[in-house]
C-alpha positions as CSV (number, residue, x, y, z in Angstrom):
1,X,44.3,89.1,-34.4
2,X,43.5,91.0,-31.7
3,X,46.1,92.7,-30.1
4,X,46.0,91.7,-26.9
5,X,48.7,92.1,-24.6
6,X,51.6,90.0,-25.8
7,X,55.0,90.6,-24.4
8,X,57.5,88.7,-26.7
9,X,60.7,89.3,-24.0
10,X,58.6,88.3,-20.3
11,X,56.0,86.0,-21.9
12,X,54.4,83.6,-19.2
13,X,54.3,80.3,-20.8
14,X,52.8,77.0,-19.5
15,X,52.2,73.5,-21.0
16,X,49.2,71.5,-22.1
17,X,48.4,68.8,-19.6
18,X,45.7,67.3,-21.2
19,X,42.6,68.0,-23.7
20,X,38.9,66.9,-23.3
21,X,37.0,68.5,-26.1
22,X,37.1,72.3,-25.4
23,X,38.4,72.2,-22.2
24,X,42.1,72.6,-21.8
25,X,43.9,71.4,-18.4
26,X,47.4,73.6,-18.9
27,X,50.2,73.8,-16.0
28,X,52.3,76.6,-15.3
29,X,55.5,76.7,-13.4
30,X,56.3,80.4,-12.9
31,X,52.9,82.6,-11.8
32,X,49.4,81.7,-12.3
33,X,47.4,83.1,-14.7
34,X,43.9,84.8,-13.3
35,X,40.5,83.9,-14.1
36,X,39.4,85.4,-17.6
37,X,43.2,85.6,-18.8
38,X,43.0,84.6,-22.4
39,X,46.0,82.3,-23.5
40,X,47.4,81.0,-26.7
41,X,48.7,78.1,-28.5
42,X,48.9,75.6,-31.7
43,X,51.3,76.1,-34.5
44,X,50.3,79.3,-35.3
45,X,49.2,80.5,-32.0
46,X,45.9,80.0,-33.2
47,X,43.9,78.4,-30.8
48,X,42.5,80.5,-27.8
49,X,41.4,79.6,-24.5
50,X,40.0,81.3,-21.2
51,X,40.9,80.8,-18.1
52,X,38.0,79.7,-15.9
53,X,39.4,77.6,-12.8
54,X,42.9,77.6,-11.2
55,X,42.8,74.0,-10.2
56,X,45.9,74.2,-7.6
57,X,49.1,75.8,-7.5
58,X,50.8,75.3,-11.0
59,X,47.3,74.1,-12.6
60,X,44.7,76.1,-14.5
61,X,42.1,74.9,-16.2
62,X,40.6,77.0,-19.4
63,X,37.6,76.7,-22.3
64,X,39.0,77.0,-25.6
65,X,36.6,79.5,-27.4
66,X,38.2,78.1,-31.1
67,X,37.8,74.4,-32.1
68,X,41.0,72.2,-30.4
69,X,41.4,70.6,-33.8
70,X,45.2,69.6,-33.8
71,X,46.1,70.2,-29.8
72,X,47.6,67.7,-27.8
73,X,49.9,67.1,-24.4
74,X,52.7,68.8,-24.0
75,X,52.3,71.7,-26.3
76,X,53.4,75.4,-25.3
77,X,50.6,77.8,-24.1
78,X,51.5,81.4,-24.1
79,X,49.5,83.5,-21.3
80,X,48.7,86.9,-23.5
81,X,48.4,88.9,-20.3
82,X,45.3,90.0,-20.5
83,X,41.5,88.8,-20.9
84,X,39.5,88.9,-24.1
85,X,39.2,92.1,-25.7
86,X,36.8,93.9,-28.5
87,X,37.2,96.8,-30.5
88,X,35.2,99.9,-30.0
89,X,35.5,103.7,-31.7
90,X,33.9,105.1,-34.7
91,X,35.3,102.7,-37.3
92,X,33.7,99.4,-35.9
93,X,30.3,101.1,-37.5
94,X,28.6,99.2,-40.7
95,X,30.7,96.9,-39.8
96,X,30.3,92.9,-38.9
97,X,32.7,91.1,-36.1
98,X,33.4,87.5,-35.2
99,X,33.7,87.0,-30.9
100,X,37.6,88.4,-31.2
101,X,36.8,91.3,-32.7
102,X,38.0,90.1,-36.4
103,X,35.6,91.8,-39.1
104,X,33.8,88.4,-40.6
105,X,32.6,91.1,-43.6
106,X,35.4,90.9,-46.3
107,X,35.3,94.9,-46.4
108,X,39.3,95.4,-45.3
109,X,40.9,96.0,-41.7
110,X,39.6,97.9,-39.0
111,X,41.1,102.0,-38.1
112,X,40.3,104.6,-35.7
113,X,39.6,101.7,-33.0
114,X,40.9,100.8,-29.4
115,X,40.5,97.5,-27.6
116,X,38.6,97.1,-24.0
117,X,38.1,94.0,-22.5
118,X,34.9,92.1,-22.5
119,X,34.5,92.0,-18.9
120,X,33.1,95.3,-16.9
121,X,31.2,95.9,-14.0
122,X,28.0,97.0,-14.6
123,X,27.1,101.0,-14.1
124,X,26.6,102.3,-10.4
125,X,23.3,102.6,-8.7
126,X,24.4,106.4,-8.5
127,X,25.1,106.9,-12.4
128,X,21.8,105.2,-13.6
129,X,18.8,107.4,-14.4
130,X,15.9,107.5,-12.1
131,X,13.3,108.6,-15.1
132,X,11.1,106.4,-16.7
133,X,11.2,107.1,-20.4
134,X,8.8,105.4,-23.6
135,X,10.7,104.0,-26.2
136,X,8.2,104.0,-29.0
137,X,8.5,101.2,-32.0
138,X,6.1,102.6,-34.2
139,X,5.0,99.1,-34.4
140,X,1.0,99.3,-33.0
141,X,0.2,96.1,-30.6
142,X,4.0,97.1,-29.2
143,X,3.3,101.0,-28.6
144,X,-0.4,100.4,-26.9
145,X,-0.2,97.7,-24.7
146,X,3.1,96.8,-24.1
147,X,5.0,100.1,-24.3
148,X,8.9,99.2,-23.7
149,X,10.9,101.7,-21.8
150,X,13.9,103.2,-22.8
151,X,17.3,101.9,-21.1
152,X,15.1,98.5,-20.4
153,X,15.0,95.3,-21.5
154,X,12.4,93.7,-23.2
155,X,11.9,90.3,-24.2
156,X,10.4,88.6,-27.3
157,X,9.2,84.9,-25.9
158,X,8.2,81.9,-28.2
159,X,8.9,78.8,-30.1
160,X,10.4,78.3,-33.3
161,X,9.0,79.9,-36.6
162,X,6.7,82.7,-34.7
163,X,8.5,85.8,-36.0
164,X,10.9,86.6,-33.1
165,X,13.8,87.3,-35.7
166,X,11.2,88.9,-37.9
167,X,9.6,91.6,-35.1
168,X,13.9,92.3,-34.4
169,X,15.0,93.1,-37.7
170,X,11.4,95.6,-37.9
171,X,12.7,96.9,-34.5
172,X,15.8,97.7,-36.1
173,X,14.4,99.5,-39.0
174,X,12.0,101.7,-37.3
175,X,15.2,102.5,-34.8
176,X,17.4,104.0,-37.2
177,X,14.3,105.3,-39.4
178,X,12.7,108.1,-37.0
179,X,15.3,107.7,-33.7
180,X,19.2,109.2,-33.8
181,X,20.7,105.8,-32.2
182,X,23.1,103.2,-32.9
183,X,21.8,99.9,-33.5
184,X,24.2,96.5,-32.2
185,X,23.0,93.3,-33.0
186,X,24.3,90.2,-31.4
187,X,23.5,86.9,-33.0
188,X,24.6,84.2,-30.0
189,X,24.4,80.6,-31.5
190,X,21.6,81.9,-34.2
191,X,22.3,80.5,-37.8
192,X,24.5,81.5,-40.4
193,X,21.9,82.0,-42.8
194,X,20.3,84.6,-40.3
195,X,23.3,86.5,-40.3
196,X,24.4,86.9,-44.0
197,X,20.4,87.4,-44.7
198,X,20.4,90.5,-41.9
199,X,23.6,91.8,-43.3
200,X,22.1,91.6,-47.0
201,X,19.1,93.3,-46.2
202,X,20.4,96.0,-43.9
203,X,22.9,96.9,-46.9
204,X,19.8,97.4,-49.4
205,X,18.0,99.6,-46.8
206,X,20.4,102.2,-46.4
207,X,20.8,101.8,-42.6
208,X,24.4,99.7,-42.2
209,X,26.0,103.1,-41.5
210,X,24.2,102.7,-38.1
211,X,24.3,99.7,-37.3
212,X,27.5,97.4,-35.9
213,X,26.9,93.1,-36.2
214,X,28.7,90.8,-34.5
215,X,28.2,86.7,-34.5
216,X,28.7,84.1,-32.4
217,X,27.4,81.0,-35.1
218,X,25.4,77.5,-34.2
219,X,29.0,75.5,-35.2
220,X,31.4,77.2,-33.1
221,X,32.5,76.1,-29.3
222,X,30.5,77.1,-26.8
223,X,33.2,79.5,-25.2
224,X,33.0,81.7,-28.3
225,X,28.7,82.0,-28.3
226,X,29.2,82.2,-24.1
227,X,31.5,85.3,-24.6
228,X,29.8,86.6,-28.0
229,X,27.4,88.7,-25.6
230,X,30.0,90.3,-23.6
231,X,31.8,91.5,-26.2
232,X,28.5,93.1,-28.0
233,X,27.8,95.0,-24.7
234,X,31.0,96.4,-24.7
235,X,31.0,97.6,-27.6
236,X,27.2,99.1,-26.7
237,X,28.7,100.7,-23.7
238,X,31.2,102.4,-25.7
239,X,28.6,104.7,-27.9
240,X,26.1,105.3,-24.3
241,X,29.3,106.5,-22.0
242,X,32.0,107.8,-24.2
243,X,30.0,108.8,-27.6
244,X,26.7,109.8,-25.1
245,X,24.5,108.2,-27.7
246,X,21.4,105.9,-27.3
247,X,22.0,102.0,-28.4
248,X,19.3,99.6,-29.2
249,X,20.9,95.9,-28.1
250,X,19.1,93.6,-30.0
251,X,20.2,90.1,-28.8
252,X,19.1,87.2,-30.8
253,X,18.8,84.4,-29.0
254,X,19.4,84.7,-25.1
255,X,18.5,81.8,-24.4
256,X,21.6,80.3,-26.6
257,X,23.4,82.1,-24.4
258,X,22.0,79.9,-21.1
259,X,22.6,76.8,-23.2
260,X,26.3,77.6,-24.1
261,X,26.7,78.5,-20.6
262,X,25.2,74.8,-19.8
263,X,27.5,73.4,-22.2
264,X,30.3,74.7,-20.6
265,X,29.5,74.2,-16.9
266,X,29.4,70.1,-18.2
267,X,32.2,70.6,-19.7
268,X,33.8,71.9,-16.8
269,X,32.5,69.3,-14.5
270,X,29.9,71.4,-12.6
271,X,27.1,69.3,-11.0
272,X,23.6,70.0,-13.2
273,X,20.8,71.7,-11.8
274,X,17.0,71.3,-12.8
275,X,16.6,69.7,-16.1
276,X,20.4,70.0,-16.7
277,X,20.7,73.8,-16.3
278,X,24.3,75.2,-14.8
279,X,24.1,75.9,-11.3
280,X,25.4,79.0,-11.8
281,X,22.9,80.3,-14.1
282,X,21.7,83.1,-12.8
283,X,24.7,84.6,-11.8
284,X,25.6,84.2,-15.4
285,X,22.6,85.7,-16.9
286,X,22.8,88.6,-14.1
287,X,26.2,89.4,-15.1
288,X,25.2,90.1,-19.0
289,X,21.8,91.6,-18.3
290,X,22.9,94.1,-15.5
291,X,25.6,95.6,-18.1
292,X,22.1,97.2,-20.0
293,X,21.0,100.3,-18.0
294,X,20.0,103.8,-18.9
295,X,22.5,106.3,-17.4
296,X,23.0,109.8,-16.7
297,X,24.7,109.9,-20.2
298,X,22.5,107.8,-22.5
299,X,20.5,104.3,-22.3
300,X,21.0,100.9,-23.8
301,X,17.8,99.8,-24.8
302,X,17.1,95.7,-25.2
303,X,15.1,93.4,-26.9
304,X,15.9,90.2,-26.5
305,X,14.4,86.7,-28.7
306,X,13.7,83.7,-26.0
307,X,13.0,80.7,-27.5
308,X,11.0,78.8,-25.1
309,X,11.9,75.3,-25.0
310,X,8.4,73.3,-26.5
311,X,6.7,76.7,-25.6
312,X,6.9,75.6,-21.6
313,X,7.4,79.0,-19.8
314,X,8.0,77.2,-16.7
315,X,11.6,76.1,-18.1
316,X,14.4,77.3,-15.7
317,X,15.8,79.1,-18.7
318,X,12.7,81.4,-19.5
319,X,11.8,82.3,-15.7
320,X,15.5,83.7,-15.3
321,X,14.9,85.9,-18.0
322,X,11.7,86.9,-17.0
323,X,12.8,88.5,-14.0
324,X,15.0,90.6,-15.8
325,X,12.9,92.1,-18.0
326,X,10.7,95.1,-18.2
327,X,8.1,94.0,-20.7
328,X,7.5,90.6,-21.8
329,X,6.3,89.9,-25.2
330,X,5.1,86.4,-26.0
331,X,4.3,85.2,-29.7
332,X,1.7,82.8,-30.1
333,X,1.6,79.8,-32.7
334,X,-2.2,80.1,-32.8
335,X,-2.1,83.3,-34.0
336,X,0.6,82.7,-36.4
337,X,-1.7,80.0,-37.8
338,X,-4.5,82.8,-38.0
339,X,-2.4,85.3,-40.0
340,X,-2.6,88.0,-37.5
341,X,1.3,89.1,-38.0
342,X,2.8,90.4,-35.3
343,X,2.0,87.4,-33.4
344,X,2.1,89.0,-30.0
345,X,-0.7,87.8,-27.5
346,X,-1.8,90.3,-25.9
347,X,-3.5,88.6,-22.4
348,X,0.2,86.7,-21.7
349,X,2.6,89.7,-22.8
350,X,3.3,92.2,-20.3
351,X,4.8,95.6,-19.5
352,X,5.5,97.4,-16.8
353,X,5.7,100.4,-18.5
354,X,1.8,100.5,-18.6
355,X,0.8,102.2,-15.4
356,X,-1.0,106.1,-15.8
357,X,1.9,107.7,-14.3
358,X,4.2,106.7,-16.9
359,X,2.0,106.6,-19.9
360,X,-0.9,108.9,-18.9
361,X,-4.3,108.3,-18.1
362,X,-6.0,108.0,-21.4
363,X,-3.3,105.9,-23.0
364,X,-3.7,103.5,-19.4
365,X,-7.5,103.1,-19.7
366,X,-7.3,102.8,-23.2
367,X,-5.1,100.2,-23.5
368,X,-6.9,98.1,-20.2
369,X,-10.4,98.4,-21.9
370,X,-8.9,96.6,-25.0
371,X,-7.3,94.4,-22.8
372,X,-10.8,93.8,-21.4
373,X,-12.7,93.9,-24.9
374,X,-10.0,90.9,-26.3
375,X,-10.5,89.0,-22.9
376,X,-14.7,88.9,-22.9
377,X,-13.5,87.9,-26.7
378,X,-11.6,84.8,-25.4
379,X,-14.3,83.6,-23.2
380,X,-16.9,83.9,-25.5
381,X,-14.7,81.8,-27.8
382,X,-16.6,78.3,-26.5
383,X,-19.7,79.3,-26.2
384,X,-19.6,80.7,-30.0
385,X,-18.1,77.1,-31.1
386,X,-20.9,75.2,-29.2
387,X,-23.7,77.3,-30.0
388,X,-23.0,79.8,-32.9
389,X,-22.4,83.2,-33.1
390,X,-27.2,83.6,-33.3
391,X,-27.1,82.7,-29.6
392,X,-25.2,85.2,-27.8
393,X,-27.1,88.4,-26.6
394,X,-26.8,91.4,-28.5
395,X,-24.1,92.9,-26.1
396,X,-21.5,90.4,-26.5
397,X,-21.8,90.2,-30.4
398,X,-20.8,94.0,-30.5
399,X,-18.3,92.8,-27.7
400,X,-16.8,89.9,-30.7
401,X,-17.1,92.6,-33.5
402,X,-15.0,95.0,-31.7
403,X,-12.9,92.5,-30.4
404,X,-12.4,90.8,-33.8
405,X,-11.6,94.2,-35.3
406,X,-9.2,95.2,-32.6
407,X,-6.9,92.0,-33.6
408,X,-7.2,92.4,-37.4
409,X,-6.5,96.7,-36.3
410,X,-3.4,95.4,-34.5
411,X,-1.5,93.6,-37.2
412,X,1.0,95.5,-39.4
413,X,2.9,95.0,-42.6
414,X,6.7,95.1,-42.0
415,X,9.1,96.5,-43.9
416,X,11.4,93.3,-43.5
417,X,8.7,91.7,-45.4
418,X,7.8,93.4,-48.2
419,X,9.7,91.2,-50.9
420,X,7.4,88.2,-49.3
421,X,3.7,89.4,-48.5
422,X,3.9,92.4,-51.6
423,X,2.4,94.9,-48.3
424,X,4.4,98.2,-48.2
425,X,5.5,98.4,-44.5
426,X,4.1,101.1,-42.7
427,X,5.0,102.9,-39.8
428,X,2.5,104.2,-37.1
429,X,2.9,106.5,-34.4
430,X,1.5,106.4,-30.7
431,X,-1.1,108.7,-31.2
432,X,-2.6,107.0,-34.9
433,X,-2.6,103.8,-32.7
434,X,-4.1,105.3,-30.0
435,X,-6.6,107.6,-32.2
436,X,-7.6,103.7,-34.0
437,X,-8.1,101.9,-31.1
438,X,-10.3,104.2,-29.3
439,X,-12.4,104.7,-32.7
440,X,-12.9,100.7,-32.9
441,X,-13.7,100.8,-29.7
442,X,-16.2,103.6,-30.1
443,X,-18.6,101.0,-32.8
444,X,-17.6,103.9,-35.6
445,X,-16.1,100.7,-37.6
446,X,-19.2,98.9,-36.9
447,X,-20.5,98.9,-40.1
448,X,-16.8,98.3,-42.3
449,X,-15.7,94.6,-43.2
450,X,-13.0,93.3,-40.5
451,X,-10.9,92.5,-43.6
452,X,-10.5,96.3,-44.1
453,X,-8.9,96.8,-41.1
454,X,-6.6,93.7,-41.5
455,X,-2.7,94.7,-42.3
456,X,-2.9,99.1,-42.5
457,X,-1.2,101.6,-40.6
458,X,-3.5,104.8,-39.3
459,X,-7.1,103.5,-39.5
460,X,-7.8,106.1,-41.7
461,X,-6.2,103.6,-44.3
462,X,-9.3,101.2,-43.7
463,X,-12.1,103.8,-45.2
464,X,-9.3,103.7,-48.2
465,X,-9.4,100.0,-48.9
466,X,-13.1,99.4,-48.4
467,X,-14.2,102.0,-51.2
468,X,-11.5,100.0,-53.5
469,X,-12.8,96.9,-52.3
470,X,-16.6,97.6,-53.1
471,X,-16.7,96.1,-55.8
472,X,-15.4,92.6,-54.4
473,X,-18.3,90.6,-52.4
474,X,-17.8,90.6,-49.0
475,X,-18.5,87.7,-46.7
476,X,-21.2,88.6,-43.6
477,X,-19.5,88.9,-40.3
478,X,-21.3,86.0,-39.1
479,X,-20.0,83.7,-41.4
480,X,-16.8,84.4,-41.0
481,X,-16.7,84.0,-37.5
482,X,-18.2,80.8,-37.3
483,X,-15.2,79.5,-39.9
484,X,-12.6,81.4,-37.9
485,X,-14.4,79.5,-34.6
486,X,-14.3,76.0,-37.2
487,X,-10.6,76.4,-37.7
488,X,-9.8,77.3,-34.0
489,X,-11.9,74.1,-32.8
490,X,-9.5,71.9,-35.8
């Protein structure tokens, strides 16, 4: 167990006064416990609560972050002095940890690591870094319209089953592949399937050594996936202030995080807000998310997964996040249905990251003409369902070409999916995605298939494919657009 501060001689005990589910009403006669001071109890001291309330002057009242299986009245609580703590040093790396800090990964006990607790105040306004820094993905749609920065947070928005888990894992790849960081990721209330997949797959490509896991699962109490996220960012603020290394946070799913904090403000007795939401929700989510800054020493850089509840981003949950965030990436299910992988939409998602001061002026105008070119696209989408592709003027046909081949440019095999679509994943810099977009836009891909340019890296790789492809007849742009318009209108 975690070795939290026990004294065995001047141990503060109090007695359970009653149980209701995971919240634990305990009285103590001697001194009050504070907020956050983690207790102990059951047969083997096995159950663990938090303090959250001091309901008078012998009464606290706590969450238990373990199931409460087996307690009842009267039983002794020991107060461990201390809050909840979670290891950090060099021998937590490769490995995977539960909310306490035990290692969930059958690979032995833990060594060269000390103990901090979950709870810190966020950096100082004067220790964070005033510079504005790219943190390139090598993933294309990513790197030229939504650049994400580096010590920010970004968010992946969108229902279930549109690749948010899929785009993380990538993320984490291309991190450890061509950037010197740690990678940290934090499953809160995500499935247990998820997590022993990630593990599996991280083992096979060589890049555990960098990486640290730790899990807060679907079936445990909602004290153990409301504290899962404090404990990951303590362990990221470990490598960015005392090891002066840059972390990628990868947090899958924030938004479990808001609902575990729901859970437990019912729980606790709160009054609801809008559509049952804690009133104390944004305090809450401010108190994780300000913990990830980029400081004078080194940054910890973001991503979050949303899941938007029945893809309404008007839900209390998903406008508290937004305003955290420095770029907002939104998957769409209509995209998904099309095949275009990564699902990002392009006119919803967001950075502010884009601006010519920051990326330059070529990248800037570049990436707003697209946005422009896939806009025009989206209007014209009607008009080419009603009418047919014939009766548009010759100006906004080479307007759908380029926008058509722009989409199909900005799709990428992943190397997280190799073993299911059979595509090697590829890497791309800023500059090929760059160099590609401008050369689409430019009509020099005028006269190539769209289905050449679906699913490469550098756009080089689209010449490549179309002289092995001669030999296969090739449906006439025109046709294919009208059955891409058919399926859009079903």
């Amino acid at each position: 167990m975690t070795p939290n501060q026990d004294n065995k001689q001047d141990a503060n005990t109090g007695v359970v006064v009653s149980v209701r589910g995971s919240v634990v009403d305990i009285r103590f006669d001697e001194r009050l416990p504070p907020i956050y001071s983690l207790l102990r109890t059951g047969e083997q001291q096995h159950i663990q609560i938090e303090v959250l309330a001091q309901r008078d002057a012998c009464h606290v009242r706590g969450i238990a972050l373990t199931p409460t299986r087996g307690l009842a009245r009267g039983m002794v609580v020991t107060d461990t002095g201390g809050p909840l703590t979670a290891p950090v040093g060099k021998g937590i790396m490769s490995r995977m940890f539960d909310v306490f800090g035990n290692t969930i990964d059958r690979e032995g006990d833990l060594s060269d690591v000390q103990w901090r607790s979950i709870h810190q105040a966020p950096p100082p306004l004067a220790r964070r870094s005033t510079s504005a820094e790219i943190f390139e993905t090598g993933i294309k749609v990513i790197d030229v319209l939504l650049p994400l920065e580096r010590g920010g947070k970004a968010g992946l928005f969108g229902g279930a089953g549109v690749g948010k888990t899929v785009l993380l894992t990538e993320m984490i790849h291309n991190m450890i592949g061509h950037q010197e960081g740690i990678s940290i990721f934090c499953g809160i209330g995500e499935r247990c399937r998820e997590g022993e997949e990630l593990y599996r797959e991280m083992k096979q490509a060589g890049v555990l050594p960098s990486m640290v896991m730790i899990f807060g699962q679907m079936n445990e109490p909602p004290g153990s996936r409301f504290r899962v996220g404090h404990a990951a960012l303590t362990m990221a603020e470990y490598f960015r202030d005392d090891e002066h290394k840059d972390v990628l946070l990868l947090i899958d799913n924030i938004f479990r995080f808001i609902q575990a904090g729901m859970e437990v403000s019912g729980l606790m007795g709160q009054m609801p807000s809008r559509l049952g939401y804690q009133p104390t929700m944004g305090t809450e989510l401010s108190q994780l998310e300000e913990r990830i800054a980029n400081t004078d020493t080194g940054a910890i850089t973001s991503i979050q997964a949303v899941y938007v509840p029945a893809d309404d981003f008007t839900d209390p949950a998903a406008v508290h996040t937004f305003s955290h965030l420095s770029a907002s990436i939104v998957l769409s299910r209509k995209r998904a249905g099309e095949g275009l992988f990564p699902a990002i939409d392009p006119l919803q998602s967001s950075s502010k990251m884009a601006t010519p001061g920051i990326v330059g002026e070529r990248h800037y105008q570049l990436a707003q003409e697209i946005r422009r070119t896939l806009a025009q696209y989206a209007e014209l989408k009607d008009i080419i369902a009603m009418l047919g592709l014939e009766q548009l003027s010759a100006e906004d046909r080479k307007v759908v070409a380029r926008a058509r081949r722009l989409e199909r440019f900005l799709t990428q095999p992943f190397f997280t999916t190799e073993q299911f679509t059979g595509l090697t994943g590829k890497l791309v810099s800023l500059e090929q995605s760059l160099d590609g977009c401008e050369r689409i836009l430019d009509d020099e891909f005028e006269d190539y298939p769209e289905s050449a340019l679906y699913m490469i890296g550098a756009v080089d790789e689209a010449k490549q494919k179309t002289d092995a492809d001669d030999s296969a007849p090739d449906i006439s742009a025109a046709t294919e657009a009208k059955h891409v318009t058919d399926n859009d209108e079903t």
